[in-house]
LOLO-372771 format. One line per field, with one value per residue (C-alpha): residue in three letters; x, y, z. Coordinates in steps of 0.25 Angstrom, whole numbers, plus 5000, padded with zeros to 4 digits. Each point is the difference from the previous one (the first is absolute). Layout:
code: c(ala, ...);
X: c(X, ...);
Y: c(Y, ...);
Z: c(Z, ...);
REM end
This chain:
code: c(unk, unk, unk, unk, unk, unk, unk, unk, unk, unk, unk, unk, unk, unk, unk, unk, unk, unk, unk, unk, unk, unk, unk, unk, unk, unk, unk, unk, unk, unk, unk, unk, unk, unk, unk, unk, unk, unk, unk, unk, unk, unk, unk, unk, unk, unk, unk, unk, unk, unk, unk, unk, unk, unk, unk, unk, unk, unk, unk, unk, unk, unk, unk, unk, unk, unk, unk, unk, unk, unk, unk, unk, unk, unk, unk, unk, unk, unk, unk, unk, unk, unk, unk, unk, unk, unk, unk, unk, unk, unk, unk, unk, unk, unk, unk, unk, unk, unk, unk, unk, unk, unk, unk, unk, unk, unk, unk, unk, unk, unk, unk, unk, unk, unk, unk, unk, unk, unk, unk, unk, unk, unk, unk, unk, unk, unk, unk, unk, unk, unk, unk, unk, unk, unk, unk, unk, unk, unk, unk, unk, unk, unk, unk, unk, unk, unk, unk, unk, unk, unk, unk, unk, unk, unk, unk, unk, unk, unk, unk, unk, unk, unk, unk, unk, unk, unk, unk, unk, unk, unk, unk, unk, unk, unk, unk, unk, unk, unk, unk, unk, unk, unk, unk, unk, unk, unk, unk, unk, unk, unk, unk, unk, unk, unk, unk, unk, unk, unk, unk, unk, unk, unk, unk, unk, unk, unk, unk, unk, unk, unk, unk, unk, unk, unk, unk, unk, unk, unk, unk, unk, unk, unk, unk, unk, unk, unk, unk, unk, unk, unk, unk, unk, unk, unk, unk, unk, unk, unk, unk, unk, unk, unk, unk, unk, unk, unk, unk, unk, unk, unk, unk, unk, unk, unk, unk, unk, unk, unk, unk, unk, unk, unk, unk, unk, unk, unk, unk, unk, unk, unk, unk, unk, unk, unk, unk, unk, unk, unk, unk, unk, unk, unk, unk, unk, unk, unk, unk, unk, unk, unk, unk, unk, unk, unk, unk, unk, unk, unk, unk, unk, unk, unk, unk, unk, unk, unk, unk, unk, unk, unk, unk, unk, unk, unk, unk, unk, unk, unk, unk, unk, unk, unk, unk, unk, unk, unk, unk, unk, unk, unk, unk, unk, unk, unk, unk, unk, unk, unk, unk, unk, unk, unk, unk, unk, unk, unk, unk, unk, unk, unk, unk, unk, unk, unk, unk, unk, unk, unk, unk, unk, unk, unk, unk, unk, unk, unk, unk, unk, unk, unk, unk, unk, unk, unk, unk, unk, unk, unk, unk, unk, unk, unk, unk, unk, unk, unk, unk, unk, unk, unk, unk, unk, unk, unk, unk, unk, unk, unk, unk, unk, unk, unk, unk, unk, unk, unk, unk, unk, unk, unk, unk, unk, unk, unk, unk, unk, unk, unk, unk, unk, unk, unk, unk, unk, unk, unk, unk, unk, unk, unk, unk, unk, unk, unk, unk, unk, unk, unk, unk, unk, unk, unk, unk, unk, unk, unk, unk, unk, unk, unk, unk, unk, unk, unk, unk, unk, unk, unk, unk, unk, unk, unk, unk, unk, unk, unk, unk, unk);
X: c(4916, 5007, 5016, 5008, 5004, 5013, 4991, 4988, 5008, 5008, 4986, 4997, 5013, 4998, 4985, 5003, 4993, 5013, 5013, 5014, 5001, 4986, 5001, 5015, 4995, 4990, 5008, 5010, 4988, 4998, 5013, 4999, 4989, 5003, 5015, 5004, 4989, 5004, 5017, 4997, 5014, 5013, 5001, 4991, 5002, 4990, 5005, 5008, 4985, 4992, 5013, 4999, 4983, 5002, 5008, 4992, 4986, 5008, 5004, 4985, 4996, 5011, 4995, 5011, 4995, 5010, 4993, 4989, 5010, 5000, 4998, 4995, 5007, 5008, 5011, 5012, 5004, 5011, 5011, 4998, 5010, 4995, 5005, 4991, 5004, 5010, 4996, 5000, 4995, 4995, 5012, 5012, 5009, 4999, 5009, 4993, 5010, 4994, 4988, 5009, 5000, 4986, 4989, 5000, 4996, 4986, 4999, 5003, 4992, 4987, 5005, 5001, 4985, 4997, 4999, 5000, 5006, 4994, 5012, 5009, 4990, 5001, 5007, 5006, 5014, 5007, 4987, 5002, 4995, 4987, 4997, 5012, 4992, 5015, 5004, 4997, 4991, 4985, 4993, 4992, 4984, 4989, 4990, 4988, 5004, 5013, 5002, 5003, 5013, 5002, 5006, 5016, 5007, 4995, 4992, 4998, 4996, 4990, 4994, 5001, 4992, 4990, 4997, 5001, 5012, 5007, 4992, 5011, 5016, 5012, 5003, 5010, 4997, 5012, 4991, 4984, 5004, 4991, 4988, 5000, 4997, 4990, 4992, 5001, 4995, 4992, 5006, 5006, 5014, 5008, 5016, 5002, 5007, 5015, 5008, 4989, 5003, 5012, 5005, 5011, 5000, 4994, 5006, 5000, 4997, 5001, 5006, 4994, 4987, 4997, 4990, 4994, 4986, 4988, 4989, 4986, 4985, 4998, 5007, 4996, 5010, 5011, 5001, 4999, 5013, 5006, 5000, 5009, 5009, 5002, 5012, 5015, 5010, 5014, 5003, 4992, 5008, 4987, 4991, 4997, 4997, 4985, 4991, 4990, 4988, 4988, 4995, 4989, 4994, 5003, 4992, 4986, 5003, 4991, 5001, 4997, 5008, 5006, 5000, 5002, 5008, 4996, 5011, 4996, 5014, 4998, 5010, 4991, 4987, 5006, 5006, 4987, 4988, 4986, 4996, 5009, 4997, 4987, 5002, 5007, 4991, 4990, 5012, 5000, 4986, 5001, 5010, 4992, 4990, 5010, 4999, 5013, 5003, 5005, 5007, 5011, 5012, 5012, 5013, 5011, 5012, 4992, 5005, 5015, 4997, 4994, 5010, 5012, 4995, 5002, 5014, 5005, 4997, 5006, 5013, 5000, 4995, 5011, 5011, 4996, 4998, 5012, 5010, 4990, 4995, 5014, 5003, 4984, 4995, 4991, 4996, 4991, 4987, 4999, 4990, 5008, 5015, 4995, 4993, 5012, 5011, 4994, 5005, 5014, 4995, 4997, 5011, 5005, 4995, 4986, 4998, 5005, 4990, 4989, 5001, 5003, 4985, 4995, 5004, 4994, 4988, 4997, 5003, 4990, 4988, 5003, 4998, 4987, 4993, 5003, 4996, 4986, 4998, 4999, 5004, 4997, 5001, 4992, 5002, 4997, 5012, 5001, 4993, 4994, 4998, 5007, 5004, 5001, 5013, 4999, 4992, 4999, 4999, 5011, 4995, 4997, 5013, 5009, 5008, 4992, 4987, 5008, 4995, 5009, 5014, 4999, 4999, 5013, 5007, 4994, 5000, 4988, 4989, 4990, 4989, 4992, 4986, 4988, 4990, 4993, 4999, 5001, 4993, 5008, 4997, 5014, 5004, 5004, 5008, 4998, 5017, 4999, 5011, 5005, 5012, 5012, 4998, 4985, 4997, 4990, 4990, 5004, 4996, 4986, 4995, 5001, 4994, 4988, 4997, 5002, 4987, 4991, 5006, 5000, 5010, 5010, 4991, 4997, 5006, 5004, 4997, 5013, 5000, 5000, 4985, 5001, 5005, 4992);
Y: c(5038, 4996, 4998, 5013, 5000, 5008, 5000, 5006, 5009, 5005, 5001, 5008, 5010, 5003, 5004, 5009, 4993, 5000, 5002, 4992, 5007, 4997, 4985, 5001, 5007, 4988, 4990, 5005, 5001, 4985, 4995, 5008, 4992, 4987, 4997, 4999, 4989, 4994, 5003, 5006, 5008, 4999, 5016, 5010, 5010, 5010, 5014, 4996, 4994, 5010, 5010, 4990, 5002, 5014, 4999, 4992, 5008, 5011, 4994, 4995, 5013, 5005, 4991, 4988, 4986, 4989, 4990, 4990, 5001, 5014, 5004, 4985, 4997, 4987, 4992, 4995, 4985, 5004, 4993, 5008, 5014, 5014, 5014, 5001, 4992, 4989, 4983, 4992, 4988, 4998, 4996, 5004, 4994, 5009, 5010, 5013, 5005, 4991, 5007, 5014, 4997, 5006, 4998, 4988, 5001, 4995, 5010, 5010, 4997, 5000, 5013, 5004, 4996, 5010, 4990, 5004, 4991, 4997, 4993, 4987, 4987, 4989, 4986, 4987, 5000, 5002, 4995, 4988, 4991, 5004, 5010, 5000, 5007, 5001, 5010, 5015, 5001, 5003, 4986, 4999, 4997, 4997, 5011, 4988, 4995, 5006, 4985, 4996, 5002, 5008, 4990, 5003, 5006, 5014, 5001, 5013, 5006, 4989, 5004, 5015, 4998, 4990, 5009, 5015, 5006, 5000, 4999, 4990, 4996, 4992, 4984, 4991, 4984, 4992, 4988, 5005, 5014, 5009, 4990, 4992, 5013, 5005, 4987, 5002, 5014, 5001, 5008, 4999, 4996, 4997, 4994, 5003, 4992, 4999, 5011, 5009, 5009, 5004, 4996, 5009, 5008, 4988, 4991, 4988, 4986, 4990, 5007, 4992, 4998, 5014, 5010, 5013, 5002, 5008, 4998, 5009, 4997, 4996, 4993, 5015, 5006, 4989, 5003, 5016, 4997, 4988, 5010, 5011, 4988, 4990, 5005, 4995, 5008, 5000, 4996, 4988, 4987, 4992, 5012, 4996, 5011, 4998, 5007, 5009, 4997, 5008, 4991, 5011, 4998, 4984, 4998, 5006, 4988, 4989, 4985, 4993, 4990, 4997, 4986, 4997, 4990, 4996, 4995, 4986, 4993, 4995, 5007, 5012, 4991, 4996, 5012, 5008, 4999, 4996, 5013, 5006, 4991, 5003, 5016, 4997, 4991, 5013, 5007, 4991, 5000, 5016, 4998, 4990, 5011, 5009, 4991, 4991, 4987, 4995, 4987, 4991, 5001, 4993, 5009, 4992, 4997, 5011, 4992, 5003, 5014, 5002, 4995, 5005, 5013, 4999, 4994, 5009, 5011, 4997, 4996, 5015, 5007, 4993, 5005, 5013, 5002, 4990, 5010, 5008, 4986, 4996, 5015, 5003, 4985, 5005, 5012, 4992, 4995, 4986, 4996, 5007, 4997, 4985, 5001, 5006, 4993, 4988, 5004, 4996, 4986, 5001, 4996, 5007, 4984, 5002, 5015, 4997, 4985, 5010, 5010, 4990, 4993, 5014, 5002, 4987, 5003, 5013, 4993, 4988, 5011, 5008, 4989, 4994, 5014, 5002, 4985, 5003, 5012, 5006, 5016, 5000, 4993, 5000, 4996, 5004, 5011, 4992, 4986, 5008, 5014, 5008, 4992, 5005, 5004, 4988, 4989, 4997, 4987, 4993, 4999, 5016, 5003, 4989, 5006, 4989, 5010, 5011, 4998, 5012, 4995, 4993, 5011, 5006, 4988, 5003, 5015, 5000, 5010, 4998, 5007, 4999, 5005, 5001, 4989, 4998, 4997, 4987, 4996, 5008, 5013, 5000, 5004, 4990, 5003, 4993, 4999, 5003, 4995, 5003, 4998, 5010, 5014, 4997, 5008, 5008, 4987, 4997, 5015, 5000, 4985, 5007, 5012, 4995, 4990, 5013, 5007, 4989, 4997, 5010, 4993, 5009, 5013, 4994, 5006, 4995, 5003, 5007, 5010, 5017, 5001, 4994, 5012, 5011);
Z: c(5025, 4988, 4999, 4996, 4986, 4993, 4986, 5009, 5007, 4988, 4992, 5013, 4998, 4986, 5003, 5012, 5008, 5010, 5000, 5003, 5014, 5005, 4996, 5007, 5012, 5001, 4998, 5011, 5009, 4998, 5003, 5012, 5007, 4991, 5000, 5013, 4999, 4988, 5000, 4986, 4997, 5006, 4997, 4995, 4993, 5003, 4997, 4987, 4995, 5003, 4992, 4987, 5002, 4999, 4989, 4992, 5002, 4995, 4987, 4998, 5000, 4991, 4991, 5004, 4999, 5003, 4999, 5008, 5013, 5000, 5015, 5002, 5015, 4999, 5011, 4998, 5005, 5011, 4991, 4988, 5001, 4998, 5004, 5011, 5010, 5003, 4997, 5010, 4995, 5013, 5005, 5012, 4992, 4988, 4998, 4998, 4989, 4990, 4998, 4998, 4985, 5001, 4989, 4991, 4985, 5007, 5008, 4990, 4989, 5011, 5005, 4986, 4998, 5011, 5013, 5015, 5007, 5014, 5005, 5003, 5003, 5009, 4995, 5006, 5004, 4987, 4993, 5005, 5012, 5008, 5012, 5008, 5014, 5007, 4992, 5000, 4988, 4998, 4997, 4988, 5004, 4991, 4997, 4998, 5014, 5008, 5007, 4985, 4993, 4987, 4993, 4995, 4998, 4994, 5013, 5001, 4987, 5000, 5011, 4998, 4986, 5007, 5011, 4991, 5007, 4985, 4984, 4997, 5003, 4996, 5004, 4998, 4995, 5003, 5002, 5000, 5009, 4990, 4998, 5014, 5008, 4989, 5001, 5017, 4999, 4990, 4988, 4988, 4997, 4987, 5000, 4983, 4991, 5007, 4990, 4999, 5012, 5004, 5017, 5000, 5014, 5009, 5009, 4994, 5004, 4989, 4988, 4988, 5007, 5007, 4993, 5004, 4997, 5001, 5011, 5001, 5001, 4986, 4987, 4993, 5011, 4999, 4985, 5002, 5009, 4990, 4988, 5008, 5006, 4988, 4990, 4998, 5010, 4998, 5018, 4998, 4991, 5000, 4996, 4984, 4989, 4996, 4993, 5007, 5004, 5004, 5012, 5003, 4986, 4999, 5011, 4993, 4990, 4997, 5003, 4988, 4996, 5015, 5005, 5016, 5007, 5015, 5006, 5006, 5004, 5014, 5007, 4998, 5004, 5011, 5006, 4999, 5009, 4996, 5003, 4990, 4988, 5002, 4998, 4987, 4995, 5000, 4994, 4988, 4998, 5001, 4990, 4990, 5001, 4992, 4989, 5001, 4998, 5014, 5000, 5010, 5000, 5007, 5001, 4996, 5013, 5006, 5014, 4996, 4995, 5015, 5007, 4992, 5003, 5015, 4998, 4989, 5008, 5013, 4992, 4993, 5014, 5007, 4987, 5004, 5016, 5003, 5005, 5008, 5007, 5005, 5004, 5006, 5002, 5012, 4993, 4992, 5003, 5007, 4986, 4990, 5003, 5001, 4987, 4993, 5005, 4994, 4989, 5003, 4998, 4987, 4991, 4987, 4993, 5008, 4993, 4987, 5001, 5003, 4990, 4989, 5005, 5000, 4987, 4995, 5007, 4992, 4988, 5003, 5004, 4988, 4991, 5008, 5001, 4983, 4999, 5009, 4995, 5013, 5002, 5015, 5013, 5012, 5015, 5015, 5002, 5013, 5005, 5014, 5003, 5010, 5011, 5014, 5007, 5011, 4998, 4985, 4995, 4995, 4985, 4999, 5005, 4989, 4989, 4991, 5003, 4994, 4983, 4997, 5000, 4986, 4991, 5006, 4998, 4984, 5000, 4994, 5004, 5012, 5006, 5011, 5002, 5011, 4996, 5011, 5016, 5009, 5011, 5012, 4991, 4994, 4984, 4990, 4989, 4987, 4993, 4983, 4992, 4987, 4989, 5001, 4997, 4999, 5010, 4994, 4998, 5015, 5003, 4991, 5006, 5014, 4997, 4992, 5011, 5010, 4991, 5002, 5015, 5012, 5010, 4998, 5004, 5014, 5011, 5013, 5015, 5001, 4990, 4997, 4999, 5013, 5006, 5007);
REM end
């Protein structure tokens, strides 16, 4: 069987071949044998979904058309508010009054599009850390292999796409949280240009590296939801007024003219397994057969964007949660409250020293990508695939095999794509990088290698059309 699509489903709607409620009802009847297997949501929101499917088959046939997401079933990362229910970030320690606010300018432009939304999905603590088994939340499985991890931290939403309990959903990317769990399960994930989206109404982890981004089964799908959430908002400073752009219609562009980067410093050689260099290497050649001109490329202080990442993060988590860790320290999770209170160690010299790299950083890549004509980068998303909960080797399991956390430390777009499988049967995910607010060349790279390339229609053992 092939994966679910929102663009097949919503060519689907128009025809009236179904309707909003009958892919609603099916859905629900997914997650009702599948998530207490996969610890999909935290909360679902079955009755308000199958309202808002109702509603939206009933404009479809007044004639109403909002849009690709019109009736489309999408979930929500359980640190993202909405009038549904209350956000947890997975979390004792949160207070439940947060999330009263109720919809963020996200959520409303998505409802506004005519999405159903399915309910809250699963996370790590705060979006942060790993599985935390000693607390009473569902754990995160693999829909390719439930003794494997999702990846983090949008778990959930990951997994609900992956397996066909949603079309599509909302992550974050603090650090790779949009595009790690995408390349674990299989789908397609996409952390735009920092600026593009506004983050208002979210929990958030590291201020000026945080994004929320788009995750279904296809690049297609990803810019269907890109062009309802990009766009200035007045709650959100970093958001940046831009020109609209029609990601839909960008994507259907041609090639010609684009050059290719393969990223070949040795901290991404050497944190990836053979296995996985491998499956790009037919991901190049896939590429190359579009007609491109694929060369090396070697990111400059690409070891200090990664690391700074991890530091600058922790610093600005710990600006935030300081208060509620002397006041609920046990409250947290063993993992998280030890990654966050790491921050305390960074000093106000060590974050202004790693934003001043940063900046440099962006400046020396800029002026290399102009000077070797390059418009895209390529790497693994991650160096293995999903690694097991118990077990794992410690090289899968090291930050260093996370190739994400650069291009959060840049802002600059990053997408993640299935190109292929490794040896146990697992997804890979091939990472494409491109120049700020160039989102739309990041977008129409991944979809035209998704129409000569089927990984991202398989589905895994654990999925809807699984269900009797």
């Amino acid at each position: 069987m092939t994966q679910l699509s929102i663009r097949d489903v919503a060519d689907q709607l128009r025809r009236g071949e179904t309707t909003s409620r009958r892919i609603v009802e099916d859905v629900l009847k997914a997650s009702d044998k599948l998530d207490p297997i996969l610890g999909t949501y935290i909360k679902r929101f079955d009755i308000s979904a199958l309202e808002a499917a109702d509603k939206a088959d009933q404009e479809l046939r007044a004639g109403i058309d909002r849009g690709p997401l019109h009736g489309i079933p999408l979930g929500v990362k359980d640190i993202i508010s909405t009038d549904e229910g209350p956000t947890s970030a997975q979390s004792v320690a949160q207070d439940p009054a947060w999330g009263e606010s109720g919809d963020g300018p996200l959520i409303s432009r998505l409802r506004d599009a005519g999405a159903v939304f399915t309910g809250k999905t699963t996370t790590m603590e705060y979006a942060i850390g790993f599985p935390d088994f000693d607390k009473p939340f569902p754990i995160p499985r693999n829909p390719w292999n439930t003794d494997r991890w999702t990846g983090g931290s949008s778990s959930g939403t990951a997994n609900g796409i992956s397996s066909g309990q949603i079309l599509g959903g909302l992550g974050t990317d603090t650090g790779g949280s949009v595009r790690l769990p995408a390349a674990y399960c299989g789908i397609t994930g996409f952390k735009q240009t920092f600026g593009l989206v506004p983050k208002s109404g979210c929990v958030p982890l590291g201020l000026s590296y945080d994004h929320i981004g788009p995750m279904a089964t296809s690049v297609w799908d990803c810019a269907a939801m890109l062009n309802v959430m990009a766009g200035y908002h007045s709650s959100d400073r970093t958001t940046v007024p831009r020109p609209s752009v029609d990601f839909v219609e960008a994507v259907e562009h041609d090639l010609e003219g684009l050059r290719i980067g393969v990223i070949e410093n040795e901290s991404v050689l050497e944190a990836s397994s053979e296995q996985m260099l491998a499956v790009l290497d037919d991901a190049i050649t896939a590429l190359k057969s579009l007609g491109m001109e694929v060369v090396s490329f070697r990111v400059p202080l690409y070891d200090e964007l990664h690391d700074g990442a991890f530091l600058a993060l922790q610093a600005e988590a710990f600006s935030w949660h300081r208060k509620q860790l002397q006041q609920r320290w046990l409250d947290y999770g063993r993992p998280t409250r030890l990654t966050i209170a790491k921050g305390a160690l960074i000093s106000a010299g060590d974050l202004v020293q790693i934003e001043r790299v940063r900046e440099i950083a962006r400046g020396r890549l800029l002026e290399q990508l102009q000077k070797e004509r390059v418009d895209v980068l390529v790497s693994p998303t991650t160096g293995y695939a999903a690694t097991p909960f118990v077990g794992a080797n410690r090289e899968a399991t090291s930050l260093s095999a996370m190739h994400t956390p650069p291009w959060n430390s840049t802002g600059f777009p990053a997408l993640s794509v299935p190109m292929g499988f490794d040896q146990d049967g697992l997804p890979c995910g091939m990472q494409i990088v491109g120049k700020p607010f160039a989102d739309d060349v990041v977008l129409r790279l991944g979809h035209h290698y998704q129409q000569i390339t089927e990984w991202h229609t398989r589905t895994p053992p654990a999925h809807l059309t699984s269900i009797d």
